[in-house]
C-alpha positions in Angstrom: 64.4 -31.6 -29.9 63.3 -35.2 -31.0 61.3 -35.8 -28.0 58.8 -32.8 -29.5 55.7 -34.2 -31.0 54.5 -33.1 -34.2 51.1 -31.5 -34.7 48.0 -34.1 -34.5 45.4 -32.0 -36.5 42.7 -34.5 -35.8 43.2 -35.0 -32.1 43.9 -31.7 -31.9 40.3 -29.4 -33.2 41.9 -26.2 -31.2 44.7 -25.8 -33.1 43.0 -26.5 -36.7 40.0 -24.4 -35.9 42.9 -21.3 -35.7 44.7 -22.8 -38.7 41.2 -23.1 -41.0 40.3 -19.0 -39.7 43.7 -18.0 -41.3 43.6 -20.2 -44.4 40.5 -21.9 -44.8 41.3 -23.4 -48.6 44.1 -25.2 -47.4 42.5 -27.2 -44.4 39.7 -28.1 -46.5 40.3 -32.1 -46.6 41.1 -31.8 -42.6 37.6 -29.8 -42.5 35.5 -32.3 -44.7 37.5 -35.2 -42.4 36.4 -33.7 -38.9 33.0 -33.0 -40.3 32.4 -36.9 -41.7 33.6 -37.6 -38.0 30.5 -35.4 -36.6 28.0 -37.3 -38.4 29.0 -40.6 -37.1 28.9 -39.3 -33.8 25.0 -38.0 -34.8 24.2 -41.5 -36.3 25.4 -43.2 -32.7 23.6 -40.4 -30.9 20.0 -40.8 -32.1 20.3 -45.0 -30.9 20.9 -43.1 -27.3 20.3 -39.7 -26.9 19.9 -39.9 -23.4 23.9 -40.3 -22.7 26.4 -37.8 -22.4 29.0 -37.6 -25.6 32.1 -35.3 -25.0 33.3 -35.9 -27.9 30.2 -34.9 -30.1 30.2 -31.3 -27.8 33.7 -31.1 -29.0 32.7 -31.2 -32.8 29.7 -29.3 -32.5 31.7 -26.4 -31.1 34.3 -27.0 -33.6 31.7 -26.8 -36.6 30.1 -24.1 -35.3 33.4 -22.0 -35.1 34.4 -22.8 -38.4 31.0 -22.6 -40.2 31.2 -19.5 -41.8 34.3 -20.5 -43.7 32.8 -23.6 -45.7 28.9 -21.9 -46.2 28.2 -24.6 -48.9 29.6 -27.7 -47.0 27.3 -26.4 -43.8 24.4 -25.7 -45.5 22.1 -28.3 -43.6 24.4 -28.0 -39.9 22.2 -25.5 -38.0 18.7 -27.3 -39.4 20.0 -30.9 -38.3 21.1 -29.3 -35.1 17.7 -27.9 -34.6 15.7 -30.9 -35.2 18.1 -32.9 -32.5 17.2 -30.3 -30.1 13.8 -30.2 -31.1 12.9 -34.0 -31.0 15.7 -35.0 -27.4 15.7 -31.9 -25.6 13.6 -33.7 -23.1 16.0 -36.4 -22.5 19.5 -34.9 -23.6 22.3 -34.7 -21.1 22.3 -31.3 -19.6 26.2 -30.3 -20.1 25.1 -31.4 -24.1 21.6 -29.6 -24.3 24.1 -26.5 -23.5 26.6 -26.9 -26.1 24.4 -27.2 -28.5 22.2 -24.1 -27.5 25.7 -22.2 -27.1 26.0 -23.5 -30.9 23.2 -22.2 -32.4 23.7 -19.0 -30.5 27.3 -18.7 -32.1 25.8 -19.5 -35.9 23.0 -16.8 -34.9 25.3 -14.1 -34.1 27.1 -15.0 -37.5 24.3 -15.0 -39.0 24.0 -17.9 -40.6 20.7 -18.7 -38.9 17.5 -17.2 -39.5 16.2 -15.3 -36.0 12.4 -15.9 -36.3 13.2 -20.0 -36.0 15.9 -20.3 -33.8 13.8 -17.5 -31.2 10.8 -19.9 -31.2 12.8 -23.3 -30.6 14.4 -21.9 -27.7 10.6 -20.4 -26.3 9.8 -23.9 -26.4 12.8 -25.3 -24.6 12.2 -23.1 -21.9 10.3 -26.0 -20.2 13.5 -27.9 -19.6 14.2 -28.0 -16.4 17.7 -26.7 -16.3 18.2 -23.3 -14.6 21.4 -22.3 -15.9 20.2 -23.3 -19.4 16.6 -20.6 -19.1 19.2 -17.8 -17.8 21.1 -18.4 -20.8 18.3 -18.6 -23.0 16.6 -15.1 -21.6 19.7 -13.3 -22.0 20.4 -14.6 -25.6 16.4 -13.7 -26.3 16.3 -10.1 -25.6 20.0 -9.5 -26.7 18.9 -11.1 -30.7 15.8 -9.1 -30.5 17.3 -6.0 -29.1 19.9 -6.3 -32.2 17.2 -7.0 -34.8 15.5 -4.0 -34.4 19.1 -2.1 -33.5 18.5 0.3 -36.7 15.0 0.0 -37.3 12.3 -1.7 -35.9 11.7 -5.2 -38.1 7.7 -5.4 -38.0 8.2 -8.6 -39.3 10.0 -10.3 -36.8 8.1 -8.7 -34.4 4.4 -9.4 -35.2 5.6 -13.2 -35.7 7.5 -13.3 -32.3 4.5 -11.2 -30.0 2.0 -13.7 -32.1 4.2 -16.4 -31.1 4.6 -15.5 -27.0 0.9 -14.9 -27.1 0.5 -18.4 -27.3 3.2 -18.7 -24.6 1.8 -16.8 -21.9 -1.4 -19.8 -22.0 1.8 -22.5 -21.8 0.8 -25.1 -19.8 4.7 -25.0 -18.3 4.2 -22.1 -15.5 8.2 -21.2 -15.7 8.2 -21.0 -19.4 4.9 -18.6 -19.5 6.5 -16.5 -16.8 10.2 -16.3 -18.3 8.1 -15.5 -21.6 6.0 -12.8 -19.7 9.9 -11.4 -18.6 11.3 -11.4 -21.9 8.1 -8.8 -22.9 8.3 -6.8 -20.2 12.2 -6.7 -20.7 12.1 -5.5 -23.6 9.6 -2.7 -23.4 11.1 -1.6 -20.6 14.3 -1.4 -23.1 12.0 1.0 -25.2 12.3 -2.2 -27.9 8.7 -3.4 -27.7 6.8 -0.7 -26.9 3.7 -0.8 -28.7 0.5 -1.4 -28.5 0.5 -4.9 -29.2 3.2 -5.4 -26.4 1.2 -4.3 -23.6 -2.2 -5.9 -24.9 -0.4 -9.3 -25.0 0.7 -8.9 -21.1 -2.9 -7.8 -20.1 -3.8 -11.9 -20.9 -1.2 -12.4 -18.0 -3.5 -10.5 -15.4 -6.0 -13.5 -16.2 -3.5 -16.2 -15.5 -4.1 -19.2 -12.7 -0.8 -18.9 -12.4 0.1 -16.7 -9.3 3.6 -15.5 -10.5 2.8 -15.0 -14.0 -0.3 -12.9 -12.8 1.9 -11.3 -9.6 4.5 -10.2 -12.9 1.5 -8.7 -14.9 0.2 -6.5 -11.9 3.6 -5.4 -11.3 4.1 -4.5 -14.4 1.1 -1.7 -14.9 1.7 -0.9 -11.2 5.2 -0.3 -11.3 7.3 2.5 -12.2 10.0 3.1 -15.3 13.1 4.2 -13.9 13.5 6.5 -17.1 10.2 8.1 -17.1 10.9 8.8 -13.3 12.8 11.6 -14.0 11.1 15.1 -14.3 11.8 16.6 -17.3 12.6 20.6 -17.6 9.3 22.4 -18.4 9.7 25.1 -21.1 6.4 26.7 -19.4 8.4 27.4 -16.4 9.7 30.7 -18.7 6.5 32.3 -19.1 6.5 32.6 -15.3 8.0 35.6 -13.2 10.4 34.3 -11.4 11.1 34.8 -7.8 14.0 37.1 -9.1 11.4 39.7 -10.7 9.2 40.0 -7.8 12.4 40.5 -5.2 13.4 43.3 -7.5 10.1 44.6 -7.8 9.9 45.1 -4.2 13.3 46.3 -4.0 13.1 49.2 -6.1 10.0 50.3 -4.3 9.0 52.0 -0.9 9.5 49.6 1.9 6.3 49.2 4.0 4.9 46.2 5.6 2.0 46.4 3.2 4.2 45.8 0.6 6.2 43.0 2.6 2.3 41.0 2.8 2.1 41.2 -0.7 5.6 40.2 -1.5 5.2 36.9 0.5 1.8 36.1 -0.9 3.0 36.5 -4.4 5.8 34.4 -3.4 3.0 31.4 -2.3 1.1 32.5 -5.8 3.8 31.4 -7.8 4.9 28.4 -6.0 1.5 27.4 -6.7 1.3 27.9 -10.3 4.8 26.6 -11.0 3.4 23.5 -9.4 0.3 23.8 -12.1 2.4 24.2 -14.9 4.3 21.3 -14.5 4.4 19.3 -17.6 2.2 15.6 -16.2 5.0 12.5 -16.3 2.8 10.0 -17.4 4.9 7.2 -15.2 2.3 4.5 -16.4 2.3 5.2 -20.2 1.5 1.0 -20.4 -2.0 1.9 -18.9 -2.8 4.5 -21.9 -2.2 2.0 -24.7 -4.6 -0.5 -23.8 -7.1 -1.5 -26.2 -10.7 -1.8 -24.1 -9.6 -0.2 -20.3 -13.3 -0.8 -19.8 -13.6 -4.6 -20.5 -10.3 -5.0 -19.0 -11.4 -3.0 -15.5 -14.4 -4.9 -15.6 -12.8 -8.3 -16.0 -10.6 -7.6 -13.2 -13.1 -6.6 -11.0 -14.7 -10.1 -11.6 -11.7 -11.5 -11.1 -11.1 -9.6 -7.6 -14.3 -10.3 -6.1 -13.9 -14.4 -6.9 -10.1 -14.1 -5.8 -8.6 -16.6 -3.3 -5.2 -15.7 -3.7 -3.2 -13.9 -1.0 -4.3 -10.3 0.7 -1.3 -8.8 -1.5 -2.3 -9.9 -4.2 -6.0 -8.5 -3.9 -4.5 -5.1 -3.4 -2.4 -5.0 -6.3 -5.8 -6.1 -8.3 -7.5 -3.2 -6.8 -4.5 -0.6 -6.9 -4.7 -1.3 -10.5 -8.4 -1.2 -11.4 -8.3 2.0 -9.3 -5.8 3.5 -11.3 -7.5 2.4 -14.9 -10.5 4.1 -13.7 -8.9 7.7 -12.6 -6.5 7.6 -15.8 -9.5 6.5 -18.3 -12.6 7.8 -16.7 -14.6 5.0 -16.7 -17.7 3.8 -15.0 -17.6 0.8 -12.6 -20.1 1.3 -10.2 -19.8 -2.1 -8.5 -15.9 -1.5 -7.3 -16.8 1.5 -4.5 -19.2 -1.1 -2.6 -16.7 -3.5 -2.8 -13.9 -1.7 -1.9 -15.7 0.4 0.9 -16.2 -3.1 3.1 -12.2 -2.3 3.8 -12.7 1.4 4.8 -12.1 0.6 9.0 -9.7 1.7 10.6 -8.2 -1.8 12.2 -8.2 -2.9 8.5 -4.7 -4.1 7.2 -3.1 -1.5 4.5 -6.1 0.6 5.1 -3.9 3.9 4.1 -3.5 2.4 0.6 -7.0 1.3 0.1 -8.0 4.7 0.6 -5.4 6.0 -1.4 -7.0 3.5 -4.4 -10.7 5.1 -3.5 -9.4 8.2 -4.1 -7.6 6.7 -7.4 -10.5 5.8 -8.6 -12.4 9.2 -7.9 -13.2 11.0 -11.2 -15.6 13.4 -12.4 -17.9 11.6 -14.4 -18.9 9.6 -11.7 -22.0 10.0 -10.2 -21.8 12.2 -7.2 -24.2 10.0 -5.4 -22.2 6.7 -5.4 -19.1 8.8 -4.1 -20.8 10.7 -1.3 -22.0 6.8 0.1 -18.1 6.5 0.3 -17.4 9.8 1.7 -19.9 8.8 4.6 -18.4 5.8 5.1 -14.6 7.5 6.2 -16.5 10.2 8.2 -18.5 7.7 9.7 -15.5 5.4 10.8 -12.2 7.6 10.3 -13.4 11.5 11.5 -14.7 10.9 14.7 -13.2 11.5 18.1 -13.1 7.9 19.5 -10.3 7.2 17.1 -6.7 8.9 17.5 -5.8 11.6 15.7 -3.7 10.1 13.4 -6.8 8.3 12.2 -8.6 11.4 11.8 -6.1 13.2 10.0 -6.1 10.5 7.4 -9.7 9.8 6.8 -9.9 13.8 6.4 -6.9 13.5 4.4 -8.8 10.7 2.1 -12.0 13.2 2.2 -9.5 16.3 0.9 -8.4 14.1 -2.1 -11.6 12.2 -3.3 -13.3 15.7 -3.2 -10.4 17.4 -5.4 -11.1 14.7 -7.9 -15.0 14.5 -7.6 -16.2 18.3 -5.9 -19.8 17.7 -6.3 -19.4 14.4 -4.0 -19.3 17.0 -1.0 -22.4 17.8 0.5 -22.7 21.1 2.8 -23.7 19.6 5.9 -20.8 17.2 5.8 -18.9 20.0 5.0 -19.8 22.5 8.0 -19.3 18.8 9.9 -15.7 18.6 8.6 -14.5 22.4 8.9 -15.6 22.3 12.5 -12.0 19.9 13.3 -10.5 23.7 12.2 -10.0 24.3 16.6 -9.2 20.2 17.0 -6.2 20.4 19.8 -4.7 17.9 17.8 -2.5 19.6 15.1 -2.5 17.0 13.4 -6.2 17.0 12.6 -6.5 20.7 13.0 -4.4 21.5 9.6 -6.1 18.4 7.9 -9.1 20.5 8.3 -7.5 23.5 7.4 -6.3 22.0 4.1 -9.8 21.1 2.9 -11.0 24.6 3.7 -8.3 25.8 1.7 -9.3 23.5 -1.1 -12.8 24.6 -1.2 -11.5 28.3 -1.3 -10.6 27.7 -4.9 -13.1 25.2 -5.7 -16.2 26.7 -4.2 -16.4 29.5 -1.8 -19.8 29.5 -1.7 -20.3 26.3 0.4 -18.0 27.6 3.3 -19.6 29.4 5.8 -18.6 33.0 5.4 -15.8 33.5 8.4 -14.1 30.3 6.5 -14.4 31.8 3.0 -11.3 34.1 3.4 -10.0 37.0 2.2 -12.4 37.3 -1.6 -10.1 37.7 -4.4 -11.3 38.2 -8.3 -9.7 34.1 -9.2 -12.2 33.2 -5.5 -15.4 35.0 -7.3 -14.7 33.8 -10.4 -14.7 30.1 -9.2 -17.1 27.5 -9.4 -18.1 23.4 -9.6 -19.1 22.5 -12.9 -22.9 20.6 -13.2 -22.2 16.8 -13.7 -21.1 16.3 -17.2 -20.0 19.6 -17.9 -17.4 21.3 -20.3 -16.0 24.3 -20.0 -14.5 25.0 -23.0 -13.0 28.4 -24.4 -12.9 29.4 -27.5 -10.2 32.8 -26.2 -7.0 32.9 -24.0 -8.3 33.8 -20.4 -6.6 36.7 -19.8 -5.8 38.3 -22.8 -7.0 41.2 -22.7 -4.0 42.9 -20.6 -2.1 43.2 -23.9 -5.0 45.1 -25.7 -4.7 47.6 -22.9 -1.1 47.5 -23.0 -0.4 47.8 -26.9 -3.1 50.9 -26.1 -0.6 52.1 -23.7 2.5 51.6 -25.6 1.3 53.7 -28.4 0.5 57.3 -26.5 4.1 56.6 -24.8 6.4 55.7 -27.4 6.8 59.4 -28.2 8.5 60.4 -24.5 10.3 56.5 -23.7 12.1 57.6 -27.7 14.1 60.9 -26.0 15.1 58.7 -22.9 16.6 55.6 -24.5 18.9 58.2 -27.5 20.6 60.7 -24.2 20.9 57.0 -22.4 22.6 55.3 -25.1 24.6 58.8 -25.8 26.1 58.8 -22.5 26.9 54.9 -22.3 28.7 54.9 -25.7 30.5 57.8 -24.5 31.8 55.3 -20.9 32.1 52.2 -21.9 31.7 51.6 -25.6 29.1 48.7 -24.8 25.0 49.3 -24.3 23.3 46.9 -21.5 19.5 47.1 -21.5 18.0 45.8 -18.1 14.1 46.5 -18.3 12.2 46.5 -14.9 8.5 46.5 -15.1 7.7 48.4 -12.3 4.7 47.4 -9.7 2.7 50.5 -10.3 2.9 49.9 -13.7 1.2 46.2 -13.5 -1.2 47.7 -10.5 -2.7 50.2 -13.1 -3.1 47.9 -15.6 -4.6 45.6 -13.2 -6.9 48.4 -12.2 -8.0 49.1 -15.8 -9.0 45.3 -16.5 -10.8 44.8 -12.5 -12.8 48.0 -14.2 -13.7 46.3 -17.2 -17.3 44.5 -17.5 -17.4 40.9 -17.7 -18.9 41.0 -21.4 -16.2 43.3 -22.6 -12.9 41.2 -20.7 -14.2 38.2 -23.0 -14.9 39.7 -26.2 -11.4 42.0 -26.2 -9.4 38.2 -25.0 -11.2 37.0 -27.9 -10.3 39.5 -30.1 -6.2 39.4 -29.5 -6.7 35.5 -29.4 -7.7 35.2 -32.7 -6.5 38.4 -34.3 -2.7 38.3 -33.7 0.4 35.5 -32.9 0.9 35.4 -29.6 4.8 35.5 -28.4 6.3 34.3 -25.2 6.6 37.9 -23.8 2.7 38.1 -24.3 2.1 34.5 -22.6 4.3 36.2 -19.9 2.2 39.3 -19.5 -1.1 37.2 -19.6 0.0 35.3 -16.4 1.3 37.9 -14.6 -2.3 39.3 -14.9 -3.5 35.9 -13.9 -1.8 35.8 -11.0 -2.6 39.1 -10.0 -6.1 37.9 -9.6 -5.2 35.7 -7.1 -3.8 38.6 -5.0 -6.3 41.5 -5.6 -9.3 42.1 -3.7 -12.4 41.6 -5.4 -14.3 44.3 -6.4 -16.2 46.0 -3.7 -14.4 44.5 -1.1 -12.1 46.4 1.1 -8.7 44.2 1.8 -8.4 42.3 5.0 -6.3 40.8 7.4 -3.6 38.6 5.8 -5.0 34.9 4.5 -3.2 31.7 5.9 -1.6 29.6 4.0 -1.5 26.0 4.6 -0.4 23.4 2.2 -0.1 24.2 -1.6 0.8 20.5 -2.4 -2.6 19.5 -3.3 -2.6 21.8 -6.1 0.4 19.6 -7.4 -2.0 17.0 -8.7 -1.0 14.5 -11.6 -2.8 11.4 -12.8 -2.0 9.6 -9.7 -1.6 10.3 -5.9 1.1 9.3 -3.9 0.5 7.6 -0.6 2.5 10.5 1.2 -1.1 12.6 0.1 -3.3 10.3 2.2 -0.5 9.8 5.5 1.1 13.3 5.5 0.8 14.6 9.4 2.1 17.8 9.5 3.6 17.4 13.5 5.8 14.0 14.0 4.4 11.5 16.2 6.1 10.9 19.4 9.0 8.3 19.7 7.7 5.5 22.3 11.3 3.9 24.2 12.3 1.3 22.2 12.3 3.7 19.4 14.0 6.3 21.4 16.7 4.0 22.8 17.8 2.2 19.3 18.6 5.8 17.8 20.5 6.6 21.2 22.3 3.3 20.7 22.7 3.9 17.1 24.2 7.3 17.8 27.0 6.0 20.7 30.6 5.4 18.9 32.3 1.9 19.8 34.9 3.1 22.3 37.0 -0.1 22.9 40.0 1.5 21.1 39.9 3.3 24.4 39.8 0.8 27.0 42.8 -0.4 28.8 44.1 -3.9 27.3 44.8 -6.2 29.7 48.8 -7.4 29.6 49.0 -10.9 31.2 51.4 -13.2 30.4 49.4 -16.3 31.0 45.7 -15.2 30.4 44.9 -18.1 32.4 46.5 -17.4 35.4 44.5 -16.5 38.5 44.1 -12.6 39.4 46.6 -11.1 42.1 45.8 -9.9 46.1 45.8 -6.4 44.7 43.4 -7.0 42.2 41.1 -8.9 44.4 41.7 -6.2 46.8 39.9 -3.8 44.5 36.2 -5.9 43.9 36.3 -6.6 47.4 33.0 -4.8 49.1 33.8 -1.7 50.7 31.8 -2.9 53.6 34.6 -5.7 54.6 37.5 -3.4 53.7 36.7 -0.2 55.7 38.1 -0.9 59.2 41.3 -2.5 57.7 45.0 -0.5 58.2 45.5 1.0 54.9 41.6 2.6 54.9 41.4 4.1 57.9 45.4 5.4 57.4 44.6 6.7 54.2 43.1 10.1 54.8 45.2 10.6 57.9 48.5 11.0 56.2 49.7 14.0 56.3 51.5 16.4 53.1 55.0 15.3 54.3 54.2 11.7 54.5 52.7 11.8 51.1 55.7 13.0 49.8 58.2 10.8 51.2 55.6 7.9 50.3 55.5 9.2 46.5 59.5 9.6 46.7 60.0 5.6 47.8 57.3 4.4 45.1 59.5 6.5 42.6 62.6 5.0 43.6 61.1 1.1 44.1 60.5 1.8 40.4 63.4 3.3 39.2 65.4 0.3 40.6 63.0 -2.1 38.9 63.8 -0.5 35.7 67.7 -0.8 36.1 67.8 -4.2 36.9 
């Protein structure tokens, strides 16, 4: 054992950094000796900070471990390694400009550093060219800032940081104003910084010269959150009948085929209006917290039309203008002109440029500059020199500017459009179909009669609003089926009273146990839909108005009033005798949110025919490797030459056919096969033995 070396402490920082975390009084001297040692170092550093020092990484590693166990004697460590940073980080050695970042990361997550100045030295050493070093740095930012606001959000830290990267994003260092630009997006993506202030910051990004700081900035208002993705359970979906109801409602009835029609059309009905009552998933909630979406839209225009960046880069400028108009309303008159140059159908993307006209397609804009762009896609999509996939999507594009803006449509474009109804393309033909079914709900009265359909009370009652106009309510449409039902209820209660005591009697008597399962019959709702078709106009509003305001309304009664909604949508209008069975087409357009999808503007309804390439790659793609099954070849020397009887088998028929064993083949007779198989059986059976 007297070969074993004794502990060296000094040469040794390791073992005395565990030994000073145990007992940090008794190392003290070994502490203040090590630490006298690191200021040398410092004093022979600043003559040349441009060298690499292993042994200063070692003590500034060492100090920072131990920091937190002498507080008074390293008072003045993190400033003096901030300010060597600060002043060299231009010239310092790269492996050293890391240890002393992983230092001051190491006294922040003690907290012995204060997070506001430490966040803003490492912003600015983001224009060190050193990968590695600006990973480490982003990850360490939005990790400190996600902790500081772990409990609660610190408004103080905040407001001086976002004042701070403000000034960043106008960096003349392109990858520090783009790794700043990451950090904010980051961390409202982490639901961290997701204020107001946040986004309004990133909108100075869509201004930037720089093409990846502004690519990130467009991506970020065009792209979607992963969380807010997800469709969240509507509790409306309850005040709806379910499919269940209606399926027992025709059960317990007589089955005719009558009956059957109506089932399946109040089956479409409430597929529909499930699709209504969808709670809208605002998937860009950045675009609703900007400060001035008009200024902003009309910046960017200016911006698109002096543009010379790339093609994709234009469209994400107009995808997003298009989408701050439809969200916010707003008026920019000069953006359809510009953006109906690109409405042909050889244009590149020209599927999403129409889906952006139809973005930007709102109500308050004036019908004439829409119908200019409506005439421009009829003009160059609907006509029958292009294919029909063409045609299907500038109808398509029509269908959804019109939903958006109705009183763009004029009637003789109209009549033009409805006439593709016969098209023998299918495609085409149920594109045209779809817009007659749209103006069905939106305004009969434009369709020439033998288009209008089968006229329903919800068909009479419908209608385009004048430009500009609100229709607002001051009652629940539809309430008055539960005056007429709490009228109802009273003269009945007296007979329902005797049924529900012998029923409950005779249950107690089985079972001990009482299960109530109410069916509301259809004759019941048909009578009550009866009494309110019977009603005048004037005296449907004033008795909705009356149990609007004189009573609570429960979820049962939001129930009944839909069900009497709905019910319009099925029954006849008044005067009018019932005909022949509607068509239904496509109910997805009734689905509409903030923002379309680019499946609304492309959707054929019959696939396209494979051409052969196509064909053959899925045919290819379908075939199984099969070498498992092909005979290996067993050669002893794979480069030997290939036997007579081998050679005999790729020889051309042609050259073998007069030879002895051909022509003697199909000669032989039963017997001589035998004896034949017999000798080739025992040739092998003696080569076997040997």
């Amino acid at each position: 054992m007297s070969g074993r070396q004794g502990n060296k402490l000094p040469s040794n920082l390791p073992q005395l950094q565990n030994l000073i975390k145990r007992d940090p009084t008794s190392y003290t001297e070994e502490f203040l000796q090590q630490y006298h040692h690191y200021q040398s170092h410092v004093e022979i550093f600043t003559f040349q900070p441009d060298k690499p020092s292993k042994e200063l990484a070692e003590l500034v590693m060492f100090l920072a471990q131990v920091a937190h166990c002498y507080p008074e004697h390293m008072a003045s460590f993190p400033q003096q390694l901030k300010e060597l940073l600060s002043y060299h980080h231009t010239v310092l050695d790269a492996d050293l400009r890391m240890t002393f970042c992983k230092a001051l990361i190491l006294l922040r997550n003690k907290n012995l550093i204060n997070a506001t100045s430490l966040l803003e030295l490492f912003f600015q050493l983001l224009r060190c060219h050193d990968k590695l070093l600006r990973q480490t740095l982003y990850t360490h930012i939005v990790t400190d800032i996600k902790n500081v606001n772990a409990k609660h959000k610190n408004n103080k830290v905040n407001t001086t940081l976002q004042n701070f990267m403000y000034t960043m994003l106008r960096d003349s260092n392109p990858t520090a104003a783009k790794i700043s630009l990451d950090v904010m997006i980051e961390l409202y993506r982490r639901n961290i910084w997701n204020d107001a202030k946040t986004v309004n910051v990133i909108t100075t990004g869509c201004f930037s010269k720089v093409t990846k700081v502004l690519v990130a900035s467009l991506k970020f208002f065009i792209g979607r959150d992963e969380d807010e993705k997800k469709d969240s359970d509507s509790e409306s979906e309850d005040d709806l009948p379910t499919a269940r109801d209606l399926m027992i409602r025709y059960a317990t009835n007589k089955k005719t085929t009558k009956r059957k029609k109506k089932l399946e059309k109040a089956m479409k009905v409430l597929k529909k209006q499930k699709k209504k009552s969808k709670p809208e998933v605002f998937n860009f909630s950045a675009i609703h917290l900007i400060h001035d979406p008009q200024d902003f839209a009309e910046k960017l225009l200016k911006q698109l039309e002096n543009c010379k960046e790339r093609f994709e880069v234009k469209m994400m400028l107009m995808d997003l203008i298009s989408r701050l108009v439809g969200i916010h309303e707003l008026f920019l008159f000069n953006f359809y002109p510009f953006i109906q140059r690109f409405l042909q159908p050889h244009q590149r993307e020209v599927t999403k440029i129409l889906l952006f006209t139809a973005q930007a397609s709102h109500q308050l804009v004036p019908p004439e500059i829409i119908q200019s762009v409506l005439m421009t896609i009829a003009n160059n999509f609907v006509t029958d020199k292009n294919s029909g996939e063409v045609m299907t999507v500038g109808i398509n594009a029509i269908k959804e500017i019109t939903a958006r803006c109705p009183l763009a449509m004029t009637e003789d474009l109209l009549q033009d459009l409805v006439q593709y109804k016969t098209h023998k393309n299918k495609n085409v033909m149920m594109s045209a179909r779809t817009l007659i079914h749209l103006f069905r709900s939106l305004n009969p009265e434009m369709l020439q009669k033998k288009f209008r359909g089968k006229p329903t009370e919800a068909s009479v009652e419908a209608r385009i609003h004048e430009y500009g106009e609100l229709d607002a309510k001051d009652y629940i449409p539809g309430a008055e089926v539960l005056d007429i039902e709490s009228q109802k209820e009273k003269g009945g209660t007296g007979e329902e009273d005797g049924w529900e005591s012998a029923s409950l009697s005779e249950e107690d008597n089985e079972d001990g146990e009482w299960i109530d399962v109410h069916h509301s019959s259809d004759e019941e709702q048909q009578e009550v839909a009866e009494k309110v078709k019977s009603m005048p106009l004037d005296e449907r509003k004033a008795k909705a108005a009356a149990v609007s305001t004189s009573r609570l309304l429960t979820q049962e009664d939001f129930h009944k009033i839909r069900l009497a909604q709905l019910s319009k949508e099925l029954n006849s209008a008044p005067g009018k005798a019932a005909k022949r069975k509607t068509i239904e087409i496509d109910d997805e357009e009734e689905g509409r949110g903030e923002l379309l999808s680019l499946r609304d503007i492309e959707h054929l309804h019959k696939k396209p025919k494979s051409d052969k390439e196509t064909r053959l790659a899925t045919a290819m793609a379908g075939k199984t490797d099969r070498k498992e099954f092909v005979k290996k070849k067993t050669r002893i020397n794979p480069f030997a030459s290939s036997s007579n009887k081998e050679k005999k088998k790729h020889k051309n028929f042609m050259m073998m056919r007069y030879s002895h064993s051909v022509r003697t083949k199909n000669k032989r007779s039963f017997r001589e096969k035998q004896l034949a198989l017999r000798d080739a059986l025992l040739k092998k059976r003696k080569r076997l033995l040997k």
